[in-house]
BALOBA-1460 file (C-alpha; in Angstrom, 3 decimals):
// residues 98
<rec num="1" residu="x" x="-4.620" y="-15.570" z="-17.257"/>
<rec num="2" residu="x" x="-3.630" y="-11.655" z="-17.423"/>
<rec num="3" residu="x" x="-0.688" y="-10.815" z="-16.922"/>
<rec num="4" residu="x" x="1.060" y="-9.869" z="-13.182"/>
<rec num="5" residu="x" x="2.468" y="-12.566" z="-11.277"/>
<rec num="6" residu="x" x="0.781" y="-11.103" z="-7.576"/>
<rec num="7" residu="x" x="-3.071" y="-11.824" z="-9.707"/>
<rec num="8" residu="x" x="-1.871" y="-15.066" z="-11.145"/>
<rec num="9" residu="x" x="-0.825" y="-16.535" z="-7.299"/>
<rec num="10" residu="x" x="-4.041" y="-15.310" z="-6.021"/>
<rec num="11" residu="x" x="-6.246" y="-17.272" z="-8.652"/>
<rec num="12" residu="x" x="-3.522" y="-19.914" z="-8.741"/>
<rec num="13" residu="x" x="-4.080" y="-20.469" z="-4.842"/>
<rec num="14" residu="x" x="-7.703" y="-19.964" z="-4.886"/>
<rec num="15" residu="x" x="-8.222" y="-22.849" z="-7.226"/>
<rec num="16" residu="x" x="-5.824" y="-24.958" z="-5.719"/>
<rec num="17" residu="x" x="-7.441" y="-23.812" z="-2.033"/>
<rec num="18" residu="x" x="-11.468" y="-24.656" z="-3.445"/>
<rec num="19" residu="x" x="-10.158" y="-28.090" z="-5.094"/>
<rec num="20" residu="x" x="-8.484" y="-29.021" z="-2.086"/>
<rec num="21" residu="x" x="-10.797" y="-28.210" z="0.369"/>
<rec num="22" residu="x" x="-14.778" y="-29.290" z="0.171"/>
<rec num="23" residu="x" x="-15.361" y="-26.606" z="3.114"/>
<rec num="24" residu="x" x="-14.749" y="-23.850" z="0.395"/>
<rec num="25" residu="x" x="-17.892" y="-22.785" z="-1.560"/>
<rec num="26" residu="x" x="-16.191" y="-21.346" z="-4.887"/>
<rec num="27" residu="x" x="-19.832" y="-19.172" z="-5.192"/>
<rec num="28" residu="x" x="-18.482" y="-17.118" z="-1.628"/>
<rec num="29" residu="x" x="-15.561" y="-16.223" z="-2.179"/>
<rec num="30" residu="x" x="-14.545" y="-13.043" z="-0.508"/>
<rec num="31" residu="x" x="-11.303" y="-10.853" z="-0.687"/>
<rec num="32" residu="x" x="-9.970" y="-7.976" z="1.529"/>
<rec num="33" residu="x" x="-6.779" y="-5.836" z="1.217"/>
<rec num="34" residu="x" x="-5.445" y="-3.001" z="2.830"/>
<rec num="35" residu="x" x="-2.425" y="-0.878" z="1.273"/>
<rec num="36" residu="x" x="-0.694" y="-2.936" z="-1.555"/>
<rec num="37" residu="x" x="-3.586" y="-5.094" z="-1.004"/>
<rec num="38" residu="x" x="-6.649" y="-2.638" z="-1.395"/>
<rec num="39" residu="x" x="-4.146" y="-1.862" z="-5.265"/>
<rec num="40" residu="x" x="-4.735" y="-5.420" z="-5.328"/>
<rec num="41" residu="x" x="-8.246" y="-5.632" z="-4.789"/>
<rec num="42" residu="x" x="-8.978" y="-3.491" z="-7.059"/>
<rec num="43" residu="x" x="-6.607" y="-4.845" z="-9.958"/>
<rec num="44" residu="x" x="-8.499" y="-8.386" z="-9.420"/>
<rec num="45" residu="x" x="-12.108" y="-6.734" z="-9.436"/>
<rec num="46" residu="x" x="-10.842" y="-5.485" z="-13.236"/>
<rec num="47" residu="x" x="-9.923" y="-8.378" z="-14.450"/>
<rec num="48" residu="x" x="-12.144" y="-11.746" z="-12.742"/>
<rec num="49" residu="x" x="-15.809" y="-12.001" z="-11.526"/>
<rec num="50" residu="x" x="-14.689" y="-15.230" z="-9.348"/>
<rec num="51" residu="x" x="-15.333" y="-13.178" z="-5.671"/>
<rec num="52" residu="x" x="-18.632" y="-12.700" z="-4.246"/>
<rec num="53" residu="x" x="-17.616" y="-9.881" z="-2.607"/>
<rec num="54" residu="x" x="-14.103" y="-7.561" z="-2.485"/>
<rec num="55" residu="x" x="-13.021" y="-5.077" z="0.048"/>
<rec num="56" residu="x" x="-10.675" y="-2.628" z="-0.439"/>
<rec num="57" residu="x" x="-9.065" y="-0.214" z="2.404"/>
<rec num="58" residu="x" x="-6.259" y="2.395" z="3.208"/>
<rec num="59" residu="x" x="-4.710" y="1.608" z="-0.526"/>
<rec num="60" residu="x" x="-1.845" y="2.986" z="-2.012"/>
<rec num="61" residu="x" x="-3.301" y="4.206" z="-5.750"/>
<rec num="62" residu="x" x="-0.391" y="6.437" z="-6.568"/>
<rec num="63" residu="x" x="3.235" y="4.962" z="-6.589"/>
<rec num="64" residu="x" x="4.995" y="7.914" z="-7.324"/>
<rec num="65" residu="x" x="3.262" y="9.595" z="-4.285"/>
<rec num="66" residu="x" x="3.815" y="6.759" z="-1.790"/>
<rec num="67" residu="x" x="6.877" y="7.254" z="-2.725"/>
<rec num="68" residu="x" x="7.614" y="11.185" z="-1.525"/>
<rec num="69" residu="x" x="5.443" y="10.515" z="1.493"/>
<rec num="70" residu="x" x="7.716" y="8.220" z="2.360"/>
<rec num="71" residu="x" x="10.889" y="10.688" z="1.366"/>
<rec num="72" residu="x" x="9.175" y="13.203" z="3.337"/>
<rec num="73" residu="x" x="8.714" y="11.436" z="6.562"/>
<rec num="74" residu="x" x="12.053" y="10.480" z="6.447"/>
<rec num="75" residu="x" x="13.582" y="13.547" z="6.096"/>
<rec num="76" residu="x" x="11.439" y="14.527" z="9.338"/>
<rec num="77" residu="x" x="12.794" y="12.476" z="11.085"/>
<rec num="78" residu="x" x="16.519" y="12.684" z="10.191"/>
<rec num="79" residu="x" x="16.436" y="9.348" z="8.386"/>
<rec num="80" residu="x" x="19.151" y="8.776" z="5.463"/>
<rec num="81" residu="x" x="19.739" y="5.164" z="5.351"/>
<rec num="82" residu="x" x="17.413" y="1.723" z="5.325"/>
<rec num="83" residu="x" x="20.014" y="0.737" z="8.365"/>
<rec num="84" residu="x" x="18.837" y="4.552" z="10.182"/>
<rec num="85" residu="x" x="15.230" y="3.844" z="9.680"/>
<rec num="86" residu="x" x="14.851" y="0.381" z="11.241"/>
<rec num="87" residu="x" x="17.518" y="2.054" z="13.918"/>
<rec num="88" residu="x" x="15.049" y="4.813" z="14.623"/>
<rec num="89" residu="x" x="11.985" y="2.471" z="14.389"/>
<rec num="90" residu="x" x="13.617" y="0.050" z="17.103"/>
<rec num="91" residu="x" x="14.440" y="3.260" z="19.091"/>
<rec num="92" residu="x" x="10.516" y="4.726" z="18.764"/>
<rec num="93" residu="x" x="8.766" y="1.027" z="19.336"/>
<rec num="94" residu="x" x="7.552" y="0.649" z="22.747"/>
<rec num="95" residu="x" x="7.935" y="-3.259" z="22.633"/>
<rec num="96" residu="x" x="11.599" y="-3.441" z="22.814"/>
<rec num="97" residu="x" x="13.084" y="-6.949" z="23.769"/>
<rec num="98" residu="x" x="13.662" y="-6.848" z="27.103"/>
């Protein structure tokens, strides 16, 4: 197996979900990711040939500038703390417990 634990649980489940489950042609496999995901997606179509078919959408393919995006928004919207943001997230959502 290559290395990178997130791959190795994939195949790991797939096997045990194709072995467990006559249902499950091994031939048709499919994957889909979006964000991390779609990183994923393409990480697994470098390194097996097991899936039919992969899909890969809205992915994140630079870390570094995730991460400023993320800086950035938060500094628009007066954001300083991981306790702030879910504060101002709860404040924003429009399905708040009622």
């Amino acid at each position: 197996m290559c290395r990178g634990k997130p791959y190795n649980d994939i195949l790991i489940s797939l096997d045990y979900l194709t072995a467990t489950f006559s249902i499950i042609d091994p031939a048709r496999i499919h994957g889909l990711g979006a964000s991390y995901g779609a990183w994923m997606i393409n990480w697994i179509q470098g390194h097996t040939t097991r899936f039919r078919c992969l899909v890969a959408h809205d992915g994140v393919f630079d870390m570094t500038t995730k991460y400023y995006e993320y800086v950035a928004r938060c500094l628009l919207l007066g954001i300083t703390t991981r306790r702030d943001t879910l504060t101002r997230v709860r404040a924003l959502s429009t399905m708040q417990d009622r």
